[in-house]
C-alpha positions in Angstrom: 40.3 46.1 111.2 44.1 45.0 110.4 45.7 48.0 108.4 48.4 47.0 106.5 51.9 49.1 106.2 53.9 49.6 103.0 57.4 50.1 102.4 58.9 52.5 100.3 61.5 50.1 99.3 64.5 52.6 100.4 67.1 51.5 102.1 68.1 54.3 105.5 71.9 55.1 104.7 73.9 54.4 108.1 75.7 57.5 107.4 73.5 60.6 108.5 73.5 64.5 107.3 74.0 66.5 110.0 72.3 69.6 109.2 74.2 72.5 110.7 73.7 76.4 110.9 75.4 77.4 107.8 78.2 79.8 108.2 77.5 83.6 106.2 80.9 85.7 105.5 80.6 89.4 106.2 82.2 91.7 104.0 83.0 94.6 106.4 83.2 97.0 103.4 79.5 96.6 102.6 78.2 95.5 106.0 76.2 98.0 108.3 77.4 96.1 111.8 81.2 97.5 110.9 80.0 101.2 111.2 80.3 104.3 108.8 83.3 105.2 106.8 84.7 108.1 107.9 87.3 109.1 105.4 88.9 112.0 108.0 89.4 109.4 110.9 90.9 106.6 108.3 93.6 109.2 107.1 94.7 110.0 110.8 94.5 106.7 111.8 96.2 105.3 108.8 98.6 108.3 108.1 102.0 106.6 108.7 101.4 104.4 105.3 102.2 107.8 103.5 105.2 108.6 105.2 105.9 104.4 104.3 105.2 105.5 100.8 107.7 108.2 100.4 110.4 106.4 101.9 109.6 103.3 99.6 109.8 105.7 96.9 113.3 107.3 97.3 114.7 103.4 98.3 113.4 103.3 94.2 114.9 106.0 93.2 118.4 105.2 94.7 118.1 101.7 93.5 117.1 103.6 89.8 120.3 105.3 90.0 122.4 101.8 90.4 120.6 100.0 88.3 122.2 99.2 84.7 119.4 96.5 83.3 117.3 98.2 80.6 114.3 96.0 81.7 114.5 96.3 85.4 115.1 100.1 84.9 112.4 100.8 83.1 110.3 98.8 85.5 111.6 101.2 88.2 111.0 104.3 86.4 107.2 102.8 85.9 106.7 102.6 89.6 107.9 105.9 90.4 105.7 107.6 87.8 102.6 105.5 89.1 103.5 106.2 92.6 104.0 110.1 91.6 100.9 110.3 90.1 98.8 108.8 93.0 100.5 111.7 95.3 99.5 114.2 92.9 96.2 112.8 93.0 96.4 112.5 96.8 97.2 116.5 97.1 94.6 117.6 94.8 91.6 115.2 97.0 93.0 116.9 100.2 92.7 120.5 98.5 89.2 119.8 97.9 88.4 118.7 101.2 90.1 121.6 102.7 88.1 124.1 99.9 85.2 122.3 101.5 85.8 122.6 105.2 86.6 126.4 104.6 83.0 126.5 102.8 81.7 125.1 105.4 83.6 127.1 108.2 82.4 130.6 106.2 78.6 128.6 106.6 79.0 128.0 110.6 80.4 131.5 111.1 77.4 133.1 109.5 75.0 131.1 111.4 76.8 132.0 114.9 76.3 135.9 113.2 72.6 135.5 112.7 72.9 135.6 109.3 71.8 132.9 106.9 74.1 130.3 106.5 74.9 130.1 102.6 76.7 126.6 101.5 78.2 127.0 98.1 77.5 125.0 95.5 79.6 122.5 93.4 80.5 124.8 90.3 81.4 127.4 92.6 83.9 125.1 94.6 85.2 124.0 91.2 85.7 127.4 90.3 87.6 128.5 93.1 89.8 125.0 93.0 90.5 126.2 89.5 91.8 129.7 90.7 93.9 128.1 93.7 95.2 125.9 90.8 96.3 129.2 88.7 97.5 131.0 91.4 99.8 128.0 92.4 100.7 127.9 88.3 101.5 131.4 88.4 104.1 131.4 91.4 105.4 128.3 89.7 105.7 129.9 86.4 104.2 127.2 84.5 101.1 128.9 83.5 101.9 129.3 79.7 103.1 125.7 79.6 99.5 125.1 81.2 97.4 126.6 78.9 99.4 125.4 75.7 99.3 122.2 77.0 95.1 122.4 77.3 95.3 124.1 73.9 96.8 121.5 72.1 94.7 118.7 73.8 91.4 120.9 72.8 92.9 120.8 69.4 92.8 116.9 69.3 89.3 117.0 70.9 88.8 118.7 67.9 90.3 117.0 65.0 88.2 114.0 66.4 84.6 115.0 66.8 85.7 116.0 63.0 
């Protein structure tokens, strides 16, 4: 018995595809391989960029004091508000972490008593940040500025839930 073949009628290109493992990226930010974040260990390692900061900042502020353009000066003044503002924020993350690690400290010590280790909870962190924060007001002298200041934006609040 003769079996006959058919074509399909399609030509073999003399150019090939290579078919090749394809190349992922890794995003190191989201990517278990690169290890944990450990937001301690990145500001020692990386604590000379503040120190870059600063000194970035009063180059700005000597270059403020020269400078006669409206534009460029107000520019400058922009940048040293924004890079005041991220310092402010800065300080007030590392008091936090330090209300914390005291919390926790107080914890550890009660354990190594015997005692029951108690680990307080977020309101009463918040509540104690808020006293540091009058305390530090109140050697400062600012604390009726303060609290006029929250009045009057309480007010607004106000006005426009009305």
């Amino acid at each position: 018995a003769v079996v006959s073949t058919q074509s399909t009628g399609k030509k073999v290109s003399v150019i090939r595809e290579l078919k090749t493992a394809k190349r992922t990226t890794r995003d190191p930010r989201f990517d278990d391989l690169s290890g944990t974040f450990n937001e301690n260990v990145f500001e020692g390692s990386y604590g000379f960029i503040q120190d870059i900061r600063s000194e970035e900042k009063s180059k700005l502020q000597a270059e403020l004091k020269k400078c006669k353009d409206p534009k460029k000066r107000e520019e400058l003044v922009r940048l040293i508000n924004k890079m005041n503002t991220s310092e402010k924020a800065q300080q007030v993350k590392s008091e936090r972490q330090q209300l914390k690690a005291q919390s926790r400290k107080r914890a550890m010590d009660n354990v190594k008593q015997g005692k029951n280790p108690y680990f307080a909870k977020k309101s009463e962190l918040r509540k104690s940040e808020l006293k540091n924060k009058f305390e530090k007001l109140k050697k400062e002298g600012k604390v009726d500025k303060y609290l006029a200041k929250r009045r009057k934006l309480n007010l607004q609040k106000d006005k426009k839930s009305l």
